[in-house]
N, CA, C and O of each residue as an XYZ file, in Angstrom:
808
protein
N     102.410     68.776    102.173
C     102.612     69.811    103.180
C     101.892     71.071    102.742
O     101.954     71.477    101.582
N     101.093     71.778    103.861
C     100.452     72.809    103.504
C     101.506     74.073    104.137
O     101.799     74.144    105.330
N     102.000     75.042    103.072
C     102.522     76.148    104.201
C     102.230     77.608    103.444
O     102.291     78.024    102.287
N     101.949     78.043    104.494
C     101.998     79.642    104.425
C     103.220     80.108    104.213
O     103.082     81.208    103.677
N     103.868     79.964    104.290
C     105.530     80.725    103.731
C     105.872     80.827    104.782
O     105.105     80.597    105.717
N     107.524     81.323    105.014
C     108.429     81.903    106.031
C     108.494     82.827    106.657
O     109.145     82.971    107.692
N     107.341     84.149    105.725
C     107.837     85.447    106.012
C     106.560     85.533    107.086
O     105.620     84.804    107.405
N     107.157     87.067    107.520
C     105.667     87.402    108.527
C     104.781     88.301    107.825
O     105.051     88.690    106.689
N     103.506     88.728    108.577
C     102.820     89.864    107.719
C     101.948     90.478    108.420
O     101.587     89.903    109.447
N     101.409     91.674    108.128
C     100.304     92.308    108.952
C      99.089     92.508    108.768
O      98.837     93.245    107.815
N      98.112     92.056    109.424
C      96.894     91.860    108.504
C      95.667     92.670    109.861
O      95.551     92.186    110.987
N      94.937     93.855    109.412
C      93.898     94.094    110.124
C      94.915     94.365    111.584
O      94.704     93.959    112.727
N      95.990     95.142    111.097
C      96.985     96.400    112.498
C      97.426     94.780    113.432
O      98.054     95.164    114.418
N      97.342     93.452    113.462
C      98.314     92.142    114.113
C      99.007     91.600    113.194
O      98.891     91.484    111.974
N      99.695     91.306    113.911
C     101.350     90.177    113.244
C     100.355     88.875    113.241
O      99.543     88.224    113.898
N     101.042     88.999    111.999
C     100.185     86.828    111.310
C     101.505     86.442    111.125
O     102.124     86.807    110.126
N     101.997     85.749    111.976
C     102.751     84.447    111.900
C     102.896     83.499    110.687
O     101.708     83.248    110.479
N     103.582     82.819    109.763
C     103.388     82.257    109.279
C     102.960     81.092    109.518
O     103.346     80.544    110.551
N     101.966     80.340    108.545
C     101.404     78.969    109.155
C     101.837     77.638    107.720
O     101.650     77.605    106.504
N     102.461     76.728    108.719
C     102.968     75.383    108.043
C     102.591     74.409    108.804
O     103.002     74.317    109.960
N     101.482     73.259    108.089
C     101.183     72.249    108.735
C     101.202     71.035    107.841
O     100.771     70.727    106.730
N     101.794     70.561    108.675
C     101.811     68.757    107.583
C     100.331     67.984    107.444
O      99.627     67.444    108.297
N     100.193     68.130    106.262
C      99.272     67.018    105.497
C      99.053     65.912    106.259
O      98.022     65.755    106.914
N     100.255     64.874    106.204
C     100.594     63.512    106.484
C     100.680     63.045    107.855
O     101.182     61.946    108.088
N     100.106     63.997    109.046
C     100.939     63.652    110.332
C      99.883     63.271    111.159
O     100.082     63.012    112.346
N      98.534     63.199    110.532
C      97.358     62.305    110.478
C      96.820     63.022    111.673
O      96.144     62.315    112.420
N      97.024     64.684    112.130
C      96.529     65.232    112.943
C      95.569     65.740    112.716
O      95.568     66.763    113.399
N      94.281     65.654    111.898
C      92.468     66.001    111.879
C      92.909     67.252    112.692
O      93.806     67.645    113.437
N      91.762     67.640    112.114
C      91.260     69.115    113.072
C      90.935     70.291    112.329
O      90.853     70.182    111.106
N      90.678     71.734    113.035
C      90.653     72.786    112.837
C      91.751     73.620    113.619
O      91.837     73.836    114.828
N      92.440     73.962    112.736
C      92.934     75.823    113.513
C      92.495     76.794    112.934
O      92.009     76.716    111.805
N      92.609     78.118    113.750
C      92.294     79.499    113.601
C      93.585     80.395    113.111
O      94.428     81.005    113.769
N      93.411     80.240    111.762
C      94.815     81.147    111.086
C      94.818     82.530    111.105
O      95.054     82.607    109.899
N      94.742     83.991    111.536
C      94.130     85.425    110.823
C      92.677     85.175    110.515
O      91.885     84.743    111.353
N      92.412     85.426    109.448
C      91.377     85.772    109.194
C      90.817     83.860    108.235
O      89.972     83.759    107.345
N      91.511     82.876    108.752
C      91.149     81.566    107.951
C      90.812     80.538    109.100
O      91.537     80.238    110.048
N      89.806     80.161    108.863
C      89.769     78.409    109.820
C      90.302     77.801    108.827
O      90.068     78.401    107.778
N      90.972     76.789    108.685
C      91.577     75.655    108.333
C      91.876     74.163    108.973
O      92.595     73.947    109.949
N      91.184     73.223    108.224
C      91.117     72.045    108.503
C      91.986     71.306    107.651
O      91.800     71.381    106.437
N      93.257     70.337    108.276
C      93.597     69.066    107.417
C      93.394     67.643    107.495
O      92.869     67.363    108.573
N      93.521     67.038    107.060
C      93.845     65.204    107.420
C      93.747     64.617    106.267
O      93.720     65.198    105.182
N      93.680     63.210    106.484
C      94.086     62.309    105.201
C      93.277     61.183    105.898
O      92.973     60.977    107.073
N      92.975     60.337    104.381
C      92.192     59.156    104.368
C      92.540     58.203    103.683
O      92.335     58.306    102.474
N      93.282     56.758    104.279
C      93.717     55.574    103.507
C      93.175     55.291    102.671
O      91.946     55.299    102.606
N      94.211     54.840    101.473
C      93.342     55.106    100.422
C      92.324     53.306    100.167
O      91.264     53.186     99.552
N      92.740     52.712    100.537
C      91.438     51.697    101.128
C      90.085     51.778    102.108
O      89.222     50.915    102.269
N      90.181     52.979    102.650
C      88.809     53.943    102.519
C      88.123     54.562    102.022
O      88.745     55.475    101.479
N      86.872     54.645    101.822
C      86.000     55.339    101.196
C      86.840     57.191    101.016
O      87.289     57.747    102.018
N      86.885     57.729     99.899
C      87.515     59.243    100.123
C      86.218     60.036    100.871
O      85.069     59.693    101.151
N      87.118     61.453    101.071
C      85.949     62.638    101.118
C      85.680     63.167    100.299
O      86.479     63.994     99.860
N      84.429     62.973     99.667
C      83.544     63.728     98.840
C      83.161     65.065     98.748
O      81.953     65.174     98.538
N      83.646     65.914     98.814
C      82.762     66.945     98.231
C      81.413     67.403     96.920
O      81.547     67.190     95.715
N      80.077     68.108     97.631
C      79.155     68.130     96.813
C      79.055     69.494     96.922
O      79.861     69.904     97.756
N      78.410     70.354     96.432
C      77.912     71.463     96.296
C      75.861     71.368     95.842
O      75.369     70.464     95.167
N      75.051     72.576     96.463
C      73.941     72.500     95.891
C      73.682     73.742     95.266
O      73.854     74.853     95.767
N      73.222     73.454     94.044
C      73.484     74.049     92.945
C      71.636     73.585     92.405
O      71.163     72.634     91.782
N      70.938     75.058     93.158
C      69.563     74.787     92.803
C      69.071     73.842     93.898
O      69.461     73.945     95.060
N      67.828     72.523     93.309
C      67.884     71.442     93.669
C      68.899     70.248     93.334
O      68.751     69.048     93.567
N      70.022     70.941     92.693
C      70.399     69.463     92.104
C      72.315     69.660     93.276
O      72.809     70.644     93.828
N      72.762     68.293     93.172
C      73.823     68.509     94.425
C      74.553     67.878     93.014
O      74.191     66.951     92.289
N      75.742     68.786     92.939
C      76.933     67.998     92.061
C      78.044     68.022     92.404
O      78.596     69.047     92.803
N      78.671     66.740     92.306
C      79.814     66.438     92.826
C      81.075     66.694     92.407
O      81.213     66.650     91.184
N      82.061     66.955     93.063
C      83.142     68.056     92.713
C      84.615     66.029     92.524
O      84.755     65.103     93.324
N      85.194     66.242     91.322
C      85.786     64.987     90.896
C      86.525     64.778     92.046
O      86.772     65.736     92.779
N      87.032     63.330     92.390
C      88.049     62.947     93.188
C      89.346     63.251     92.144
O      89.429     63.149     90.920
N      90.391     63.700     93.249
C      92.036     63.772     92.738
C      92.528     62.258     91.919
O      92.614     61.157     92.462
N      92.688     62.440     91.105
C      93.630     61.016     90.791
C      95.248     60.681     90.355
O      95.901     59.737     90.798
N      95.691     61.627     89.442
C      97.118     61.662     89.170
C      97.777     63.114     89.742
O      98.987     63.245     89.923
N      96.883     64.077     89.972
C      97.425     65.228     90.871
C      96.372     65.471     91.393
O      95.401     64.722     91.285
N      96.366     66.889     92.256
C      95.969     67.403     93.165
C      94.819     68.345     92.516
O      94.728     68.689     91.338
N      93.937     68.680     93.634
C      92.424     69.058     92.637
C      92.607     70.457     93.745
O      93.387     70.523     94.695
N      91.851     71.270     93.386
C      92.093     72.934     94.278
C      91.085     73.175     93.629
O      90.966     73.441     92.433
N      89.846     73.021     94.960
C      88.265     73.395     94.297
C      87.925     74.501     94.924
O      87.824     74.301     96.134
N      87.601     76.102     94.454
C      86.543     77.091     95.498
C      85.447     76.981     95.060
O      84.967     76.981     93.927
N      84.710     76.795     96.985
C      83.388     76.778     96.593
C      82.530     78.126     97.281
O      82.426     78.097     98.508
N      82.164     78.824     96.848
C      81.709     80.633     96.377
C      80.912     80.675     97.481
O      80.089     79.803     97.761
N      81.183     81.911     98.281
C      80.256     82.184     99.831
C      78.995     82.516     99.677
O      78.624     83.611     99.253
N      78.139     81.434    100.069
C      76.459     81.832     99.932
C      75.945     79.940     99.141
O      74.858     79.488     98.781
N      77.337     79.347     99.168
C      76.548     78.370     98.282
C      77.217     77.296     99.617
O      78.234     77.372    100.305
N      75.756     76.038     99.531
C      75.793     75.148    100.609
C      76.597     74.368     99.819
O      76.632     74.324     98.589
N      77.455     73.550    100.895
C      77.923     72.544    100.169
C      78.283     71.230    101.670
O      78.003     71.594    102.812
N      78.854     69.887    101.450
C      78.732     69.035    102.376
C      80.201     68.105    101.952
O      80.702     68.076    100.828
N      80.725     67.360    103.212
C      82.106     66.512    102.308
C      81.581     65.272    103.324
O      81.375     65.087    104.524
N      81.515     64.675    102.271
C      80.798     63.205    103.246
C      81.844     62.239    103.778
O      82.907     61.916    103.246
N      81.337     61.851    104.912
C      82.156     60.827    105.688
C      82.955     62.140    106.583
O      83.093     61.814    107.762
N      83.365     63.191    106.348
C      84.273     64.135    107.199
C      83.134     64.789    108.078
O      83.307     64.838    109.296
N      81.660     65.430    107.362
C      80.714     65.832    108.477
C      79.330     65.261    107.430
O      79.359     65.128    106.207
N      78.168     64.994    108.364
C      76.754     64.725    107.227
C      75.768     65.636    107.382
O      74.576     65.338    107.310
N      76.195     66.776    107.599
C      75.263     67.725    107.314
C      75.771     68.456    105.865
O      76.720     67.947    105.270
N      75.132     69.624    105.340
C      75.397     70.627    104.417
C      75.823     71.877    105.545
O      75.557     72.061    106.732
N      76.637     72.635    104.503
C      77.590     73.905    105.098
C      77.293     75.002    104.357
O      77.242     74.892    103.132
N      77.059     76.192    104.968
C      77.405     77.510    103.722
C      78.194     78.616    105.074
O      78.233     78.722    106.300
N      78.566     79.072    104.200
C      79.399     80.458    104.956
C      79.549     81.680    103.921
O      79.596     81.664    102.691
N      79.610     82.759    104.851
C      79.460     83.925    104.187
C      80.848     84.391    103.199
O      80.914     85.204    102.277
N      81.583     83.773    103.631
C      82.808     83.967    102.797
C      83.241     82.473    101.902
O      82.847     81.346    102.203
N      84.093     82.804    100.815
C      85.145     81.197    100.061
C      85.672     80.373    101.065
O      86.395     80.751    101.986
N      85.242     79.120    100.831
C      85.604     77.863    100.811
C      86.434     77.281    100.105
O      85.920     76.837     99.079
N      88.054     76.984    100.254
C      88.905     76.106     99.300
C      88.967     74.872     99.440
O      89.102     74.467    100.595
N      88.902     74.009     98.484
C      88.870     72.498     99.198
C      90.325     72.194     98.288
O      90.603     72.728     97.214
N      91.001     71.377     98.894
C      92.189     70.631     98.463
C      92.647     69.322     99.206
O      93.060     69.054    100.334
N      92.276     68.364     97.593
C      92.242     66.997     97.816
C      93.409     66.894     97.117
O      93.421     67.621     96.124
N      94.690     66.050     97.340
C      95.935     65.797     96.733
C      95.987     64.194     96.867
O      95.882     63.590     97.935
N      96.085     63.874     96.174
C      96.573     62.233     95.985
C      97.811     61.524     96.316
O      98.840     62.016     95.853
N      97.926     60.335     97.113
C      99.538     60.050     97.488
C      99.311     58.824     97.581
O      98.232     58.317     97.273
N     100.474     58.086     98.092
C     100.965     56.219     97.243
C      99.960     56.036     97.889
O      98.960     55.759     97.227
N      99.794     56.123     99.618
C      98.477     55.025    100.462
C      97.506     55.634    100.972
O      96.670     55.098    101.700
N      97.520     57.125    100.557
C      96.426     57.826    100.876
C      95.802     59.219    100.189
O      96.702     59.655     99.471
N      94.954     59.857    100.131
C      94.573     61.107     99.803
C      94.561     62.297    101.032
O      94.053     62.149    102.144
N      95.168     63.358    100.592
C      95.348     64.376    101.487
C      94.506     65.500    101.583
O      94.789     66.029    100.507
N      93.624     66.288    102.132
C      93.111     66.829    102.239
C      92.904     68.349    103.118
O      93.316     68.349    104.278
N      92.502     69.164    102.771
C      92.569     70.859    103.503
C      90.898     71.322    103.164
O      90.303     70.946    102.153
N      90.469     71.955    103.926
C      89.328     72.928    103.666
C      89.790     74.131    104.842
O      89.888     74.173    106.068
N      90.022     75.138    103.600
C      89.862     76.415    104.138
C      88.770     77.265    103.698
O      88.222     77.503    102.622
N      88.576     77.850    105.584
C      87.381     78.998    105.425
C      88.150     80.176    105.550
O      89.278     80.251    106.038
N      87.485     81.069    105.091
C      88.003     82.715    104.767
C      88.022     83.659    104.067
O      87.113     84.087    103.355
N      89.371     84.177    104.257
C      90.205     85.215    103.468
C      90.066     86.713    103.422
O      90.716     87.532    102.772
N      88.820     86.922    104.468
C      88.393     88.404    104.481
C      88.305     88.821    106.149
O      88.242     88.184    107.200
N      88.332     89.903    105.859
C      88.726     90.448    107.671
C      87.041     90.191    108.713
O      85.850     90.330    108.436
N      87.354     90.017    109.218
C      86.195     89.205    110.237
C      85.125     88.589    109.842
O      83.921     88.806    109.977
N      85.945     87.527    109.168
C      85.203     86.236    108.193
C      85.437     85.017    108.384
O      86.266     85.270    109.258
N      85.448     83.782    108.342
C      83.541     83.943    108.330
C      82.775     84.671    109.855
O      83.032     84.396    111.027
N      81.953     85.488    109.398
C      81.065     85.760    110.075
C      79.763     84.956    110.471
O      79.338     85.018    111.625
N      79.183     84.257    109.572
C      78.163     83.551    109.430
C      78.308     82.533    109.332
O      79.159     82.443    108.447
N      77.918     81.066    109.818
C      78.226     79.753    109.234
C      75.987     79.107    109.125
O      75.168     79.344    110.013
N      75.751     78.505    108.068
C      74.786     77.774    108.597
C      74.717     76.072    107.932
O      75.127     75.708    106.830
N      74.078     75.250    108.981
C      74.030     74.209    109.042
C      72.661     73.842    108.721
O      71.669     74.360    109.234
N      72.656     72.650    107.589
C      71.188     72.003    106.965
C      71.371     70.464    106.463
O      72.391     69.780    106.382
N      70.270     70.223    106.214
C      70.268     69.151    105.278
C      69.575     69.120    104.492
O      68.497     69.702    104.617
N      69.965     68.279    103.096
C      69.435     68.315    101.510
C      68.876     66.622    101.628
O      69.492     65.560    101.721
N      67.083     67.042    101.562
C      66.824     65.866    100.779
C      67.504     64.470    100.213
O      68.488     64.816     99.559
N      67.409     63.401    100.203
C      68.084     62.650     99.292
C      67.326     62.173     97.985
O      67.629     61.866     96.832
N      65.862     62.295     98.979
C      64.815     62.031     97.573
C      64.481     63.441     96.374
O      63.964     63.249     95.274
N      64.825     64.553     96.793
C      63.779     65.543     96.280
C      64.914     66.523     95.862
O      64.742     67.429     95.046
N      66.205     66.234     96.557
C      66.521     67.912     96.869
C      66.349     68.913     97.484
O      67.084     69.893     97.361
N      65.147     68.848     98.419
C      64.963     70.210     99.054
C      66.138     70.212    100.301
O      66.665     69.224    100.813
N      66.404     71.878    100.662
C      66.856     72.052    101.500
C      66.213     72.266    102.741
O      65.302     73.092    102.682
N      66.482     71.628    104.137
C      66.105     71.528    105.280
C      66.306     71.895    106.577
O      67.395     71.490    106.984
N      65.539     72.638    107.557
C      65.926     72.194    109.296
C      67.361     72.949    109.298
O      68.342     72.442    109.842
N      67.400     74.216    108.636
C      68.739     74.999    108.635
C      68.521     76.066    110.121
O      67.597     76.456    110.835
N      69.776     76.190    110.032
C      70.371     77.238    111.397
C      71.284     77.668    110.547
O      71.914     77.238    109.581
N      71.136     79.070    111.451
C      72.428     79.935    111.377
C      72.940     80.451    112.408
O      72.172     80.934    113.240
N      74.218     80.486    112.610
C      74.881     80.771    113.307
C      76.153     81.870    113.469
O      77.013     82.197    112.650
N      75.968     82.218    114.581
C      77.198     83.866    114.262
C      78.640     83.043    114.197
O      78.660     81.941    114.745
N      79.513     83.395    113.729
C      81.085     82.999    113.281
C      81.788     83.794    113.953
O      82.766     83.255    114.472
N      81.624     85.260    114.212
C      82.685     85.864    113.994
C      83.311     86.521    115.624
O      82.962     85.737    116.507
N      83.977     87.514    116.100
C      84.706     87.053    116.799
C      85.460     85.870    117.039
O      84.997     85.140    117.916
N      86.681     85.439    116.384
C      86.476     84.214    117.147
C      85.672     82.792    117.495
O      86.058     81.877    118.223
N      84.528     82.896    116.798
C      83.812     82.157    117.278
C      83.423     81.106    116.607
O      82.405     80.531    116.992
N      84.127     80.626    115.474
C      84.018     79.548    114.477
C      84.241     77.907    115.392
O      83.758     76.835    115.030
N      85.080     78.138    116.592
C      84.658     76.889    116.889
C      83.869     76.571    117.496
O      83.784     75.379    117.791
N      82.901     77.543    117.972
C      81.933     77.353    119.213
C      80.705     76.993    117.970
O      79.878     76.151    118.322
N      80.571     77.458    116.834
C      80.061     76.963    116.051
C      80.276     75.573    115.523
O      79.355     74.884    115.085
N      81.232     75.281    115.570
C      81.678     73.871    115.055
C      81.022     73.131    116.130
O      80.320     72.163    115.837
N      81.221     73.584    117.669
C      80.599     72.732    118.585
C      79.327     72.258    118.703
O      78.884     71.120    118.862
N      78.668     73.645    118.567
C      77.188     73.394    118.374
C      76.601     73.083    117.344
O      75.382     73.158    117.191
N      77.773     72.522    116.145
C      76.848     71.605    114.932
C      76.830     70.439    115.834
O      75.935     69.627    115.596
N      77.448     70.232    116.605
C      77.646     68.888    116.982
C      75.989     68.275    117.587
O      75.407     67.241    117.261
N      75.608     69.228    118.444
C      73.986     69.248    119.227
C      73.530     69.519    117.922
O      73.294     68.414    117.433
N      73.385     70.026    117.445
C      72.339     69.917    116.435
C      72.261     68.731    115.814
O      71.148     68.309    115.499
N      73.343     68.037    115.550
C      73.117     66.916    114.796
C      72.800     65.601    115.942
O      72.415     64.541    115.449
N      72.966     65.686    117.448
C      72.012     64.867    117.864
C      70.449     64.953    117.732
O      69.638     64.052    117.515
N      70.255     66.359    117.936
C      69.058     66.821    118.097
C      68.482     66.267    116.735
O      67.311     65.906    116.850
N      69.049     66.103    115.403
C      68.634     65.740    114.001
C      68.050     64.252    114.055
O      67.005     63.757    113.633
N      69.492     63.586    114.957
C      69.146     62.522    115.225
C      68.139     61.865    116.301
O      67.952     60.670    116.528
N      67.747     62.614    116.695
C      66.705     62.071    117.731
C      65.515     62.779    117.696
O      65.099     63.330    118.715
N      64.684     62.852    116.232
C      63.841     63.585    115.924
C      63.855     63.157    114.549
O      64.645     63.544    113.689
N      62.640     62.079    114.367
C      62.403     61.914    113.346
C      61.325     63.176    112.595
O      61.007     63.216    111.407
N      61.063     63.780    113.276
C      59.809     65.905    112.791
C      61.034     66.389    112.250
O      60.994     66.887    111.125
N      62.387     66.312    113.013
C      63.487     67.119    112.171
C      63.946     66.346    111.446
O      64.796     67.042    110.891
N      64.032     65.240    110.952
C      64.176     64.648    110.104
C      63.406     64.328    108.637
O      63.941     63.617    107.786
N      62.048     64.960    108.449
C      61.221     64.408    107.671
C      61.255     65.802    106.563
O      60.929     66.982    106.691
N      61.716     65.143    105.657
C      61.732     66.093    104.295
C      60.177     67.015    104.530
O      59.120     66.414    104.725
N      60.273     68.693    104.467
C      58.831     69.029    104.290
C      58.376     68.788    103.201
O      57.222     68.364    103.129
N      59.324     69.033    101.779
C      58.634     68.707    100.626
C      58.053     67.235    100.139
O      57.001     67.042     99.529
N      59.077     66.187    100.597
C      58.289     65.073     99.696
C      57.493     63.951    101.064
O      56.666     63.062    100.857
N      58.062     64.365    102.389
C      57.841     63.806    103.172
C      58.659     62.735    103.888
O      58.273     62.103    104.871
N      60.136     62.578    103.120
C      61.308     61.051    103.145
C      61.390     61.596    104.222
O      60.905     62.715    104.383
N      62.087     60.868    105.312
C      62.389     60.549    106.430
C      64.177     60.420    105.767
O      64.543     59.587    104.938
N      65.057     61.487    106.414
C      66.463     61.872    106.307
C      67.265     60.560    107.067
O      66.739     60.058    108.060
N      68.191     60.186    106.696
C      68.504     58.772    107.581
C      69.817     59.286    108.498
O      70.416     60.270    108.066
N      70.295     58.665    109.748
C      71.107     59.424    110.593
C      71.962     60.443    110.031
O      72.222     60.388    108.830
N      72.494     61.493    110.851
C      73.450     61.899    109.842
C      75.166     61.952    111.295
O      75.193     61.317    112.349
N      75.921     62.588    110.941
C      77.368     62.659    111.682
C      77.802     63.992    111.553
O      77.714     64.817    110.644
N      78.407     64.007    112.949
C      79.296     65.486    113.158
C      80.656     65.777    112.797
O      81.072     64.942    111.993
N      81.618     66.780    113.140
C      82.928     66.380    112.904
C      83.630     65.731    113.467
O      84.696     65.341    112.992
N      83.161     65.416    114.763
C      83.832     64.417    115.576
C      83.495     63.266    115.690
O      82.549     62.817    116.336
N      84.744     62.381    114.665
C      84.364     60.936    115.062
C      83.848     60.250    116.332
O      82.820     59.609    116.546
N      84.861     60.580    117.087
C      85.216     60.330    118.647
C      84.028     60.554    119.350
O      84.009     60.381    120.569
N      82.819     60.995    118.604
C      81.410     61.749    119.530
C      80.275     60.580    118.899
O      79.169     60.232    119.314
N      81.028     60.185    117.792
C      79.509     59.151    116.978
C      79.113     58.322    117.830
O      79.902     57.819    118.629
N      77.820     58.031    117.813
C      76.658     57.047    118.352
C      77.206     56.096    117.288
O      77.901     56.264    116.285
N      76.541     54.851    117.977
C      76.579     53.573    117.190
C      76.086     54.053    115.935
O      76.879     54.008    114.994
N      74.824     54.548    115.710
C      74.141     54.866    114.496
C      74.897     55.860    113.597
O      74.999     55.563    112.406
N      75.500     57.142    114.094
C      75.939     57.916    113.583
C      77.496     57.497    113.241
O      78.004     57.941    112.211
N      78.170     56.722    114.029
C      79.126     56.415    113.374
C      79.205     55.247    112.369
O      80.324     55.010    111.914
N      77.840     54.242    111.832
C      77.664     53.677    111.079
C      77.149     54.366    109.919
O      77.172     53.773    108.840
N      76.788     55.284    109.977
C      76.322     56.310    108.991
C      77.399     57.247    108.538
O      77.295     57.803    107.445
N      78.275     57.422    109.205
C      79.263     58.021    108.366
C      80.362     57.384    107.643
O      81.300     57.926    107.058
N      79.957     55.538    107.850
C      81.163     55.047    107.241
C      80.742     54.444    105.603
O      81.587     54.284    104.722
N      79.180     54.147    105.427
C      78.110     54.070    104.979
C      77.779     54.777    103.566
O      77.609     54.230    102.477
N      77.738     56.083    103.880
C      77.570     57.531    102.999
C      78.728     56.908    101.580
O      79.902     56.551    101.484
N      77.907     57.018    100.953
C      78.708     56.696     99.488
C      78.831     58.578     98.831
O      79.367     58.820     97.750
């Protein structure tokens, strides 16, 4: 269980509500907390987990899976990072990223929060990293703020057809590889290809 506590509080002259959402109730998604997007869900644990990577230079390193407890990773605003099988692009935002993977009998539990600062995220941008080379690719940026983190979330979604139906946006500039499908956050939206590609992604 993820909770914000009982009490109330005031943040930026509005009442913030406290926020409690169950881990386990296998409801995916995003909400808009104050000043946090927050995403939960969980993955049987006879599924592939979600990965988290970070890019760090050219090189992408992978942040450990949970095994006997719970892992509470920040990943620092300005640095791309990607959680495979949940979306297949790379992410950066102008503000911290928390990731929290918790371990349980038939499954792993999971949270990524964006935030923590007053009209943040402001910025979100969307790319992709090489698989041969490392380079970073075919990035956008996008405004966040007002409000507007899900209209961003939406329009990763077009972008990543547009990725997919464009092998020019697909082709590494540096080494020349050809990027192989990639997936949005919405299962429920995958193409045959894209939803074979997100089950795929090691």
């Amino acid at each position: 269980m993820v909770s914000a506590g009982t009490n109330t509080e005031y943040r930026s002259g509005e009442l913030l509500l406290s926020y409690t959402r169950s881990m386990v109730d296998g409801t995916d998604g995003w909400r808009m907390v104050g000043d946090y997007a927050i995403w939960s869900g969980n993955r049987a644990n006879e599924n592939s987990p979600y990965l988290l990577h970070e890019l760090v230079g050219d090189k992408v390193l992978r942040v450990p899976i949970a095994t006997a407890r719970a892992i509470l990773h920040p990943v620092k605003g300005g640095t791309w990072f990607e959680v495979r099988h949940l979306f297949g692009f790379w992410m950066m935002s102008d503000v911290d990223t928390v990731w929290l993977d918790a371990p349980g009998v038939d499954a792993h539990y999971y949270t990524l929060c964006v935030g923590g600062a007053d009209s943040r995220p402001g910025q979100i941008s969307f790319g992709w990293v090489c698989p041969n080379c490392g380079s970073l690719f075919n990035t956008t940026k996008l405004q966040a703020d007002k409000g507007r983190f899900e209209s961003c979330l939406e329009a990763s979604q077009q972008i990543v057809e547009d990725f997919n139906a464009s092998e020019v946006k697909r082709t590494c500039p540096g080494c020349g590889n050809i990027h192989p499908a990639s997936y949005g956050f919405y299962p429920q939206r995958d193409s045959d290809l894209s939803g074979a590609r997100r089950q795929d992604t090691q």
